[in-house]
NUMARMI-230990 format. One record per residue (C-alpha): x, y, z. Coordinates in steps of 0.1 Angstrom, whole numbers, padded with zeros to 4 digits, always signed. Layout:
<gukols>
XYZ;...
</gukols>
This chain:
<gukols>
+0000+0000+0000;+0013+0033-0010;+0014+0070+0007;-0015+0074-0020;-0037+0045-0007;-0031+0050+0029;-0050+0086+0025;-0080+0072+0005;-0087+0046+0029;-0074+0063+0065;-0109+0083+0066;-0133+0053+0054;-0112+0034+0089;-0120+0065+0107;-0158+0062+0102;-0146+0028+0111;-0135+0035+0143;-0161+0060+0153;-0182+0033+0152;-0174+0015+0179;-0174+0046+0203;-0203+0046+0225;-0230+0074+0210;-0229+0097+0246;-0193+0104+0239;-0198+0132+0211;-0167+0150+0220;-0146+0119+0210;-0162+0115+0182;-0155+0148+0170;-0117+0145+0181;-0117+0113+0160;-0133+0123+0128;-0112+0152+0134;-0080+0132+0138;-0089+0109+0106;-0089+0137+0086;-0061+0157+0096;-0045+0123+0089;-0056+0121+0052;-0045+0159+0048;-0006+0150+0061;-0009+0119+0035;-0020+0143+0004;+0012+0167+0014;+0036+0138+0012;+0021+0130-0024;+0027+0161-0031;+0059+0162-0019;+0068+0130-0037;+0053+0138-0072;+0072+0144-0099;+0062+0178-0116;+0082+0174-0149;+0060+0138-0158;+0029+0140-0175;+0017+0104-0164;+0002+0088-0133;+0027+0087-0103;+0028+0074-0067;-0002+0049-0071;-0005+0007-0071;-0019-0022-0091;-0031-0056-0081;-0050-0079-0089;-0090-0082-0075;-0113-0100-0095;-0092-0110-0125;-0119-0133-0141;-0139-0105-0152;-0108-0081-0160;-0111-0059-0129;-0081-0049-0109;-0076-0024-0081;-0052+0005-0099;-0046+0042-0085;-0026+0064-0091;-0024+0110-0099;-0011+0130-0126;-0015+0172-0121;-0048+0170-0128;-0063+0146-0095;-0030+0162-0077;-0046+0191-0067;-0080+0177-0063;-0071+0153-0035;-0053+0179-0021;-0084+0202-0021;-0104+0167-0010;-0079+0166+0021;-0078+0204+0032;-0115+0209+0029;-0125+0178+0047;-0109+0188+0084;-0127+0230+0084;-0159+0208+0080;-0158+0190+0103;-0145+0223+0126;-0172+0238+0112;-0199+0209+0124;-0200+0228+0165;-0237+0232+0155;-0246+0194+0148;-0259+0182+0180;-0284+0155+0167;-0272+0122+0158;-0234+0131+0160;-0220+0094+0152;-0237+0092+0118;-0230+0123+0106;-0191+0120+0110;-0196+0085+0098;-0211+0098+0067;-0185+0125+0064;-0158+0107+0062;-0172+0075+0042;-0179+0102+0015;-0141+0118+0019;-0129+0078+0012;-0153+0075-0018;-0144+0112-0032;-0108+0107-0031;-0111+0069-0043;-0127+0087-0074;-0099+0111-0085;-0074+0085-0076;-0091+0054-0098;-0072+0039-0130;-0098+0007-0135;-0129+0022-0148;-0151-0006-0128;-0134+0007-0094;-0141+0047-0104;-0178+0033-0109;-0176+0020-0074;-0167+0052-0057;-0187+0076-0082;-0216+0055-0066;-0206+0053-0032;-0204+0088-0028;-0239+0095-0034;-0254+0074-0004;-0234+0098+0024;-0243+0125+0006;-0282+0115+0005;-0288+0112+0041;-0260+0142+0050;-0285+0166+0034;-0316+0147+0040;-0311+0137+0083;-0297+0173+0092;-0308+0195+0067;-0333+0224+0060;-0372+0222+0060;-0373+0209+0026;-0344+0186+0032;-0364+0153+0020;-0369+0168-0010;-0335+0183-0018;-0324+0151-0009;-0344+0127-0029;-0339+0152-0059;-0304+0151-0059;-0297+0111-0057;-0325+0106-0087;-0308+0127-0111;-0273+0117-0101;-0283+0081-0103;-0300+0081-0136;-0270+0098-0152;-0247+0072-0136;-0265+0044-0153;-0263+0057-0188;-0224+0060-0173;-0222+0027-0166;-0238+0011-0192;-0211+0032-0214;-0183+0013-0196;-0201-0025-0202;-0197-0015-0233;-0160-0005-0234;-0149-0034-0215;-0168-0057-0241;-0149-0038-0272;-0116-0036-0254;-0100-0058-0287;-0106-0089-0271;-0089-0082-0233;-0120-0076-0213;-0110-0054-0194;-0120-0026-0173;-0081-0006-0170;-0081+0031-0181;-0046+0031-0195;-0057-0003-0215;-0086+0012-0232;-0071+0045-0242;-0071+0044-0279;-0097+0017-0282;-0109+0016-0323;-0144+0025-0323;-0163+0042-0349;-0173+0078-0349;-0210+0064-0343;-0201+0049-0313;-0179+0069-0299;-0204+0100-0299;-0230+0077-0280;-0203+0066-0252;-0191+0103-0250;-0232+0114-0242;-0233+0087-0218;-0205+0097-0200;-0206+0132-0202;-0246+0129-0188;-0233+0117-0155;-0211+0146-0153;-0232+0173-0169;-0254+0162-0142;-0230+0162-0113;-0210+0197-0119;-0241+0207-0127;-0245+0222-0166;-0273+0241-0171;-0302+0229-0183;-0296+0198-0158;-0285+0216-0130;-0321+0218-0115;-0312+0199-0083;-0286+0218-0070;-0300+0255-0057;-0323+0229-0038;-0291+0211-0022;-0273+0242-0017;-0301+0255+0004;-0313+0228+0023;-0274+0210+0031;-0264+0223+0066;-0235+0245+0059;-0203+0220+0062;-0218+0198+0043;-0224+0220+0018;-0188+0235+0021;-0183+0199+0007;-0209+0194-0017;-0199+0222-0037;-0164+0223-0029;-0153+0188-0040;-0183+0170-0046;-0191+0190-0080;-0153+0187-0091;-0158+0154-0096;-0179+0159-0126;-0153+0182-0139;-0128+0159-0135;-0147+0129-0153;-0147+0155-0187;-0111+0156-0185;-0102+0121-0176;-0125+0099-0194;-0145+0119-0220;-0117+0139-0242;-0090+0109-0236;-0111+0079-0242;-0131+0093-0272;-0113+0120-0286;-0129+0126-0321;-0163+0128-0305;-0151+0150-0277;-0136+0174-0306;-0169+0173-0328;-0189+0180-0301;-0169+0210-0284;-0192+0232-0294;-0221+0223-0285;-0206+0216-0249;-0191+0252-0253;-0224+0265-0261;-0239+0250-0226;-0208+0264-0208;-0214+0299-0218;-0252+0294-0217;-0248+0283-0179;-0221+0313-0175;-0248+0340-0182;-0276+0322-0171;-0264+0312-0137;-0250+0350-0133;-0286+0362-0144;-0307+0344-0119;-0279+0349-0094;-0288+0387-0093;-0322+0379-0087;-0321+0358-0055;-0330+0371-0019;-0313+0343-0005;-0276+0342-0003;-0274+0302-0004;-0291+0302-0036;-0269+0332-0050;-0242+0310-0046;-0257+0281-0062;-0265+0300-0093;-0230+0317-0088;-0215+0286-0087;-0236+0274-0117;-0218+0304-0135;-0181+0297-0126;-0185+0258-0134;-0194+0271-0166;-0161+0286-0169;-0145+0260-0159;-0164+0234-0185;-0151+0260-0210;-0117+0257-0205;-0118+0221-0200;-0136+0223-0239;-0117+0246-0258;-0092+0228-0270;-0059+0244-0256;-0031+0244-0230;-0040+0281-0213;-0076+0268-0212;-0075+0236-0197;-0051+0241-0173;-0068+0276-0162;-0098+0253-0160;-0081+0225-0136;-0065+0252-0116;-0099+0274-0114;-0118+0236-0101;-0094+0244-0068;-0101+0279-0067;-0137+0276-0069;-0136+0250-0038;-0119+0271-0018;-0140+0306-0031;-0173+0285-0028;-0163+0273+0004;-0152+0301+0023;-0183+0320+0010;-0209+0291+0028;-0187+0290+0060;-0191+0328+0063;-0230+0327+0051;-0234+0304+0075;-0220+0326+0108;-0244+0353+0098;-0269+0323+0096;-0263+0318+0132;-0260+0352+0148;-0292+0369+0125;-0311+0336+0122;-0314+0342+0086;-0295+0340+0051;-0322+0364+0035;-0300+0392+0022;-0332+0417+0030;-0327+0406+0066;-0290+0428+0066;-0280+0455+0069;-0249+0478+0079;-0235+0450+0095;-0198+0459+0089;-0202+0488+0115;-0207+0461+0142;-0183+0427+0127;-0157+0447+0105;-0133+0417+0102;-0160+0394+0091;-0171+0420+0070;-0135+0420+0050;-0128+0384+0049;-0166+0383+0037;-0149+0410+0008;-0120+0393-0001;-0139+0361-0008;-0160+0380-0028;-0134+0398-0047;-0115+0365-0056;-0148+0352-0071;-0149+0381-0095;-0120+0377-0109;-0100+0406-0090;-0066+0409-0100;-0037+0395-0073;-0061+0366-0061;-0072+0333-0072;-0098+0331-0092;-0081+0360-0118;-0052+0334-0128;-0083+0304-0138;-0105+0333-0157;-0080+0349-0171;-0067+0316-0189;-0097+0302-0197;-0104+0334-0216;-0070+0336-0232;-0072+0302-0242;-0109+0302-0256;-0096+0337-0276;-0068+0311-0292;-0091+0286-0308;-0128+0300-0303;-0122+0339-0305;-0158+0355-0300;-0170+0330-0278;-0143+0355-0252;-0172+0381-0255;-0199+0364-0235;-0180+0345-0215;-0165+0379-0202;-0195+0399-0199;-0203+0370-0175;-0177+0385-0151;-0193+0413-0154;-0226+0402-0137;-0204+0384-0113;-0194+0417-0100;-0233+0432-0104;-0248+0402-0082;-0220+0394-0054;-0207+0435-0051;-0245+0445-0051;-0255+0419-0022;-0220+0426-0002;-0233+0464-0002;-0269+0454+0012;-0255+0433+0038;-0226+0449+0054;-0230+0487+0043;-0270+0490+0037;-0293+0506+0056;-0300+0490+0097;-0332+0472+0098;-0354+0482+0122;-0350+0460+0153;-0322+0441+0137;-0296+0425+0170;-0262+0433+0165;-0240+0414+0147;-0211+0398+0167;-0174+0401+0150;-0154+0371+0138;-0146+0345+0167;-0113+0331+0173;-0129+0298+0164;-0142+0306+0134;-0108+0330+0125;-0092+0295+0127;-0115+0283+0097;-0115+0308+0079;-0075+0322+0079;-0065+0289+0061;-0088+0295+0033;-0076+0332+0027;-0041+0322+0025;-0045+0301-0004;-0069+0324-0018;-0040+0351-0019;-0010+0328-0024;-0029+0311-0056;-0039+0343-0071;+0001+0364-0060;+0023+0331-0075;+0004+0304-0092;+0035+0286-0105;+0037+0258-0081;+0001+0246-0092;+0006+0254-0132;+0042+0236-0128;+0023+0202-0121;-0005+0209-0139;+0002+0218-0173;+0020+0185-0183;-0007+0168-0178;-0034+0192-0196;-0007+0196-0225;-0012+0153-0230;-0052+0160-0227;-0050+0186-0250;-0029+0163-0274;-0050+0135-0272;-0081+0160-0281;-0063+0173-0312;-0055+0133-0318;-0077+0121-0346;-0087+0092-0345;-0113+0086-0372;-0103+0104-0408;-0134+0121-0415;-0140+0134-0384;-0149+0173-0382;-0125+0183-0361;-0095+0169-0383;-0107+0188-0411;-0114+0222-0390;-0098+0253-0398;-0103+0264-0364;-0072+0283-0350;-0042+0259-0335;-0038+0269-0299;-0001+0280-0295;
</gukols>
């Protein structure tokens, strides 16, 4: 077992653990999950520390055997893109559970569930055996079900319920997709990623598998027009949960474009850019459009995050080095952006008893450091120069100007509304007019400083020197974008484009 495995499984023996501690102790409990996860978080830094940032291929994983009659084996392993993602996996995973003070109900469960879904997200960026990635997609959704649906909002049942059904059904068009790449695997029957990279299959088919797969992941990120579940979980996941949800959990989707739609079925992936281009920008404005319109700052954020997953579907999409990679490093930008902003929402939550923007006002006279840490999240998810989420915008759009020009002008103008919805809800809240009656609002604790600082470091360092993140990333991204421009099929339209050749 390598560094790699020991931090997939450590929080799955965690949940372990906690269940044998009686259900009265709830402070040990804590201090375990807590302890499980700090664990996994000191495993992903010695990855890091032991990856190689010049190699474009998978590093620091294992392979053995499992069930070798039916061609399944147990293979892991990172490259720069599921790098950073575990990383992100590991450091979001441990404020969440810091952030959980307010779960009182049911406390074994819940850190059960917590970390059972850290094992199964992790497990999922980490997979090389396409039977095994199925294994952990699914697994994931079951903690995530009853997270939302035992200790959410009023409506929780219903967020909850919503969320598995449409994340199931896109799963099984996934997974019928991968029966039928293990049966045309030229005779091997197997279920390896590396094995069936470059599997012949006719342009036909290979537009069908591509739909399959990319409906569990258009589904997941969530792309609009099936992102219909997701202002529902936003709203009704307690807070650290949905610090998770939309901080990792939606990645994943992301991450299944990259690794398994453009490599494994590269002339559709090319033919179809465009149309998939076409949704990203459409969710861009769209999710910015109904963003501005929301009274309640949970669901601002889930149509803001609608908005900057388009971007990042963009970049993934376009066809070229600045893009991609600005869309893998804006994935961790967004969890930590997307994050910080529910963890903050959620401590006016508590002390106003409310996330209705309406029900704020002037509340920077009485918390002024929550009120700038609450400004400096929102800056870096507008794209403000010298923080993080500038470096992932600004390359997505340089790289969609390389090889899709004017798709740059709506795709910007979405920054634009950024700024409208987030800068015209910051001003209601913290420098608007005092409601009537309204109790003051308490500063920043030391408690919550301690969740909070973390996430503004990176938020700065990312955005002041990105180059330790692009250094690992863009080898990888530069073989994606290869094996995009790759064809496969003569015939195909994207080897006879005269689109522009990204530089």
């Amino acid at each position: 077992m390598t560094w790699l495995d020991a931090m997939v499984f450590i929080p799955l023996a965690g949940a372990i653990l906690i269940g044998f501690i009686p259900k009265e102790k709830d402070t040990l409990v804590r201090a375990a999950a807590l302890g499980a996860s700090l664990i996994a978080f000191v495993l992903s830094v010695i990855v890091l520390s032991q990856f190689d940032a010049s190699a474009p291929g998978f590093q620091l994983g294992s392979s053995a055997g499992w069930i070798p009659q039916w061609g399944i084996r147990y293979e892991t392993g990172v490259d720069g893109v599921s790098l950073w993602l575990t990383l992100l996996t590991t450091f979001l995973m441990p404020i969440a559970i810091l952030a959980s003070r307010s779960i009182t109900r049911l406390v074994k469960p819940y850190f059960g569930f917590l970390l059972a879904l850290e094992t199964a997200m992790l497990g999922t960026f980490c997979s090389l055996d396409l039977f095994l990635f199925y294994l952990f997609w699914e697994a994931s959704l079951v903690p995530m079900y009853f997270l939302i649906g035992m200790w959410g909002g009023e409506r929780r049942l219903y967020a909850a319920v919503k969320f598995f059904l449409y994340t199931l059904v896109g799963s099984l068009f996934m997974l019928a997709a991968i029966l039928y790449l293990y049966f045309s695997s030229a005779g091997q029957h197997t279920f390896g990623y590396q094995a069936l990279l470059g599997t012949p299959l006719p342009l036909s088919a290979q537009i069908l598998m591509f739909l399959a797969f990319f409906s569990a992941f258009a589904i997941k990120i969530p792309i609009v027009p099936l992102h219909t579940w997701s202002p529902d979980a936003y709203a009704e996941a307690p807070t650290p949960v949905a610090v998770v949800l939309a901080g990792v959990m939606l990645k994943m989707g992301a991450y299944g474009l990259i690794r398994f739609c453009i490599p494994l079925f590269p002339d559709a992936a090319r033919d179809l850019a465009p149309v998939v281009i076409g949704l990203a920008v459409t969710g861009i404005l769209y999710g910015a459009l109904v963003a501005v319109m929301q009274k309640d700052f949970n669901r601002l954020i889930a149509y803001s995050s609608i908005a900057q997953l388009g971007f990042i579907v963009l970049g993934i999409f376009v066809g070229a080095l600045q893009g991609l990679s600005g869309g893998i490093l804006q994935m961790v930008n967004h969890g930590l952006e997307i994050g910080a902003l529910f963890l903050l929402v959620g401590m006016l939550a508590e002390r106003r008893g409310s996330r209705m923007i309406g029900d704020f006002g002037g509340a920077a006279r009485s918390a002024p450091v929550l009120a700038g840490l609450f400004l400096v999240v929102v800056l870096a998810s507008l794209g403000l120069p010298g923080l993080n989420g500038f470096v992932g915008e600004f390359l997505i759009l340089l790289g969609t100007y390389f090889t899709y020009n004017w798709w740059v002008i709506p795709a910007a103008f979405g920054i634009v509304l950024a700024a409208v919805y987030l800068l015209w809800a910051y001003q209601r809240m913290f420098h608007g007019p005092v409601k009537m009656g309204s109790v003051r609002i308490v500063d920043i604790t030391r408690r919550e400083l301690v969740l909070m600082v973390p996430l503004i470091v990176f938020i700065v360092f990312i955005g002041v020197y990105p180059k330790p993140f692009l250094d690992r990333i863009n080898p990888a991204a530069d073989r994606v974008v290869r094996q995009m421009h790759a064809t496969v099929i003569p015939g195909s339209i994207g080897s006879g484009s005269n689109r522009a050749e990204a530089p």
